[in-house]
ZADO-1210 file (C-alpha; in nm, 4 decimals, padded with zeros to 6 digits):
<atoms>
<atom x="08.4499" y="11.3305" z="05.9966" code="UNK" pos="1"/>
<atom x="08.5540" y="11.0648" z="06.2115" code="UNK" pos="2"/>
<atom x="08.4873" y="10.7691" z="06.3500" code="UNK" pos="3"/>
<atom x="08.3674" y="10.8076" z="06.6851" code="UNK" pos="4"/>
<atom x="08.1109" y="11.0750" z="06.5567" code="UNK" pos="5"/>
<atom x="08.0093" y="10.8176" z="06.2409" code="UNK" pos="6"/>
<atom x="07.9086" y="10.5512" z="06.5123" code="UNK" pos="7"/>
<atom x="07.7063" y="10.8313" z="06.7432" code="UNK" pos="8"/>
<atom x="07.5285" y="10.9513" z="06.4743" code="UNK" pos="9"/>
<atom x="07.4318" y="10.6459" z="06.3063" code="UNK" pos="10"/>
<atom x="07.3366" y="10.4610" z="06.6175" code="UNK" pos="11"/>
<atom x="07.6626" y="10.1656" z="06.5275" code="UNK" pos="12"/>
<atom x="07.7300" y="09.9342" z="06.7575" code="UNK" pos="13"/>
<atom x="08.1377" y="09.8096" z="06.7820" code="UNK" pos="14"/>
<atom x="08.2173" y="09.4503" z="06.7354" code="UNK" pos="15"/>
<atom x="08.6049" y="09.5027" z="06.7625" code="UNK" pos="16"/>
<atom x="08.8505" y="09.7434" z="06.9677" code="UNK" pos="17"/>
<atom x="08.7478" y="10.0884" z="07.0137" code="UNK" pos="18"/>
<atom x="09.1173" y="10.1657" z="06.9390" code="UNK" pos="19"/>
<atom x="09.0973" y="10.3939" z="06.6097" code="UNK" pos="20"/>
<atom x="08.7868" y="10.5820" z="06.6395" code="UNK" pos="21"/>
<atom x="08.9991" y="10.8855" z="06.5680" code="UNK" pos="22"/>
<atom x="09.0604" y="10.7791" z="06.2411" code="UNK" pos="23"/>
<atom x="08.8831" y="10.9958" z="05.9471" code="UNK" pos="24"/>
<atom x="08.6710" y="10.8949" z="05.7026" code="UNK" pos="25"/>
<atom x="08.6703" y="11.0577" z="05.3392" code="UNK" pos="26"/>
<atom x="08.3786" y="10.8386" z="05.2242" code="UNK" pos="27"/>
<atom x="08.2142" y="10.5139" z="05.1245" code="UNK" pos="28"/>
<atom x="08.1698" y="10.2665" z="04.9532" code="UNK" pos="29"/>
<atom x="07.8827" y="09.9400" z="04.9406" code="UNK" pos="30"/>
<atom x="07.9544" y="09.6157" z="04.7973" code="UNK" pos="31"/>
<atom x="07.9193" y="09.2702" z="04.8945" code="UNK" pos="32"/>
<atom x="08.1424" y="09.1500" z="04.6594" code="UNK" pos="33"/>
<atom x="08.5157" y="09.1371" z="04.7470" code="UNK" pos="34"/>
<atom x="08.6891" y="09.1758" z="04.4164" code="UNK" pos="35"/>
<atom x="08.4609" y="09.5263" z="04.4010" code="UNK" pos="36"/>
<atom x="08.5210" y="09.6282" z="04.6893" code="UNK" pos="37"/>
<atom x="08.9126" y="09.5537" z="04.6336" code="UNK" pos="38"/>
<atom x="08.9170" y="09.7310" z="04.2361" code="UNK" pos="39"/>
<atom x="08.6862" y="10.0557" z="04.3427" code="UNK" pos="40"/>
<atom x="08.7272" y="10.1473" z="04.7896" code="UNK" pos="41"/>
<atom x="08.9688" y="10.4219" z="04.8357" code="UNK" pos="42"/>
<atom x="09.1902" y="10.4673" z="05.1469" code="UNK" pos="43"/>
<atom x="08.9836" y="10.5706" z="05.4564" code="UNK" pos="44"/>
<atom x="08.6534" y="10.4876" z="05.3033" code="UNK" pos="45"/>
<atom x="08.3907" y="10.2827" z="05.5551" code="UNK" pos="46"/>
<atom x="08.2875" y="10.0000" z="05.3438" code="UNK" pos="47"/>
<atom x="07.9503" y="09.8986" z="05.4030" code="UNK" pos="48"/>
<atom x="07.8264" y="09.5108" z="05.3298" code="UNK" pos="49"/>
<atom x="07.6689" y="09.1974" z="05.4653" code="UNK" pos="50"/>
<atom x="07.9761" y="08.9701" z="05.4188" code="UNK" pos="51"/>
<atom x="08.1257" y="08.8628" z="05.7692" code="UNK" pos="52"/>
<atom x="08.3289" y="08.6301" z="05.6756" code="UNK" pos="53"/>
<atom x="08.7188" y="08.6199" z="05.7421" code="UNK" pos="54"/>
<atom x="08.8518" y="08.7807" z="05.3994" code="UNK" pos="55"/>
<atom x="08.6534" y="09.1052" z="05.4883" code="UNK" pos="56"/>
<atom x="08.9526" y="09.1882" z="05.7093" code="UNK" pos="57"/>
<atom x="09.2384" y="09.1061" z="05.4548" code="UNK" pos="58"/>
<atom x="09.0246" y="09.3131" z="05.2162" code="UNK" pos="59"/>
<atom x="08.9863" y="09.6394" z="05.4542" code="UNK" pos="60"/>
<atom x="09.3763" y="09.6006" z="05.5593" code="UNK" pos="61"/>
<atom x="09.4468" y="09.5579" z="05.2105" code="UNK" pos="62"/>
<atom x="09.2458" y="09.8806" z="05.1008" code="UNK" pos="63"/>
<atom x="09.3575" y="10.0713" z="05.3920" code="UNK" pos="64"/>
<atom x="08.9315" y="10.1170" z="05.4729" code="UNK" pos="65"/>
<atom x="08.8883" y="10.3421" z="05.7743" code="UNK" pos="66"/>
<atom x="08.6495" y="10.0587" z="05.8798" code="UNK" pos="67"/>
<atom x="08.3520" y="09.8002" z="05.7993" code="UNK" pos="68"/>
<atom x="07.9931" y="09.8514" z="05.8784" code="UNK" pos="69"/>
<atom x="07.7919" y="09.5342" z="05.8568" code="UNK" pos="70"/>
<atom x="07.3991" y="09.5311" z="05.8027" code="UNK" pos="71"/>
<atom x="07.0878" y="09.3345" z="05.8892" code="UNK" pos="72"/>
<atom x="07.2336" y="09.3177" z="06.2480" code="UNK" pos="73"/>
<atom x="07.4678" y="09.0019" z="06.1497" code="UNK" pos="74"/>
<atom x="07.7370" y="08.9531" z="06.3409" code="UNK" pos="75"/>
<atom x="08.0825" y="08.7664" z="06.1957" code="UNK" pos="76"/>
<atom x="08.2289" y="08.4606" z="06.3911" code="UNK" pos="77"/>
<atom x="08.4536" y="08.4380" z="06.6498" code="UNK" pos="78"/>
<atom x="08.7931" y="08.3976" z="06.4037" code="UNK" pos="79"/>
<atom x="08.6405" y="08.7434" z="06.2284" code="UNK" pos="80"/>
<atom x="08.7023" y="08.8931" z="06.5023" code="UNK" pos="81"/>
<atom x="08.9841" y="08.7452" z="06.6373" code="UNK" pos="82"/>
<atom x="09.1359" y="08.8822" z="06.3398" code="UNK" pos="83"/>
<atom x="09.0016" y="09.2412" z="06.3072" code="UNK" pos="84"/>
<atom x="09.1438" y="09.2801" z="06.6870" code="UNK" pos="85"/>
<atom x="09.4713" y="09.1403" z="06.5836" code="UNK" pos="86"/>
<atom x="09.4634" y="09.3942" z="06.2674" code="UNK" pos="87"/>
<atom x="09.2793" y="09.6539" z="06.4525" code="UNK" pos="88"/>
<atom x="09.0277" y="09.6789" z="06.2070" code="UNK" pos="89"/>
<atom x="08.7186" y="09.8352" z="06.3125" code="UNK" pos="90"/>
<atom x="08.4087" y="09.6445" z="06.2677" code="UNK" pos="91"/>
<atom x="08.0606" y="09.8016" z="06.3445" code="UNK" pos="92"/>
<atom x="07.6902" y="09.6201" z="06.3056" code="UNK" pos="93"/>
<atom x="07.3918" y="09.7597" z="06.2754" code="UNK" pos="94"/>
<atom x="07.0248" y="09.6634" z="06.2167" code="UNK" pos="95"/>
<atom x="07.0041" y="09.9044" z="05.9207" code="UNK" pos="96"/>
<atom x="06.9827" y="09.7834" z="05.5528" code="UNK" pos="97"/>
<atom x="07.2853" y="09.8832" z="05.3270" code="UNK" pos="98"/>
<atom x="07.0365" y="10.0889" z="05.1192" code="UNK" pos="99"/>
<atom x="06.9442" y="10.2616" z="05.4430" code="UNK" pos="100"/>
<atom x="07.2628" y="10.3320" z="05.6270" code="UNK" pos="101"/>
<atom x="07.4484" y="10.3966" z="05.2765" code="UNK" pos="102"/>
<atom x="07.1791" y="10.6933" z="05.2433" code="UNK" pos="103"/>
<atom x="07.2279" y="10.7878" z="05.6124" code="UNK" pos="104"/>
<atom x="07.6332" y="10.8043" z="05.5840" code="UNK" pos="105"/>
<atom x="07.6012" y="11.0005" z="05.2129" code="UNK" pos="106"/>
<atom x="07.3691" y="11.2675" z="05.3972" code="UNK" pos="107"/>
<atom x="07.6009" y="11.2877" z="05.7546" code="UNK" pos="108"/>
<atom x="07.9263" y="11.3012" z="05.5333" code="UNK" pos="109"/>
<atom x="07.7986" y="11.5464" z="05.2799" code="UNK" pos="110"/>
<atom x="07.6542" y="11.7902" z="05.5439" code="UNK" pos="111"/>
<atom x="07.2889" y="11.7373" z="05.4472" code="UNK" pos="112"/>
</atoms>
């Protein structure tokens, strides 16, 4: 499934470039912890977490992620996304809990 139908679905609202909504996702993973995220994410996973701080870029361009959803409707600082445009790295918000939207994702990627 990709992007553009992940945001629809799950009501996401873009923080960076629209550019990549194409790309397809083959899962997810939720961690607010970087090293975790960096030892278990697979290539085009969304990673789902609260952080929105700089390094969450480096860590999705790092783990080739197909894109970051951040929960509790924060929003990262200007220099976040600054640098997700410059990487184009997708970065979606949403008002959801991770518990909530992890749940929603499983079900819309699984079929369910």
């Amino acid at each position: 499934m990709n992007l553009k139908k992940i945001k629809k679905e799950l009501d996401l609202k873009i923080l960076s470039s629209e550019e990549g909504l194409d790309k397809e996702v083959s899962g997810a993973y939720t961690s607010d912890l970087l090293s975790d995220v960096i030892a278990n994410s697979k290539k085009n996973f969304l990673w789902i977490t609260l952080q929105i701080h700089l390094n969450i870029v480096a860590v999705a361009q790092l783990k080739e992620l197909a894109g970051i959803i951040i929960v509790n409707s924060r929003e990262p600082d200007s220099d976040t996304l600054k640098k997700a445009e410059k990487e184009k790295c997708l970065l979606f918000s949403t008002e959801k809990t991770a518990f909530e939207i992890s749940g929603k994702l499983y079900q819309l990627l699984k079929g369910k």
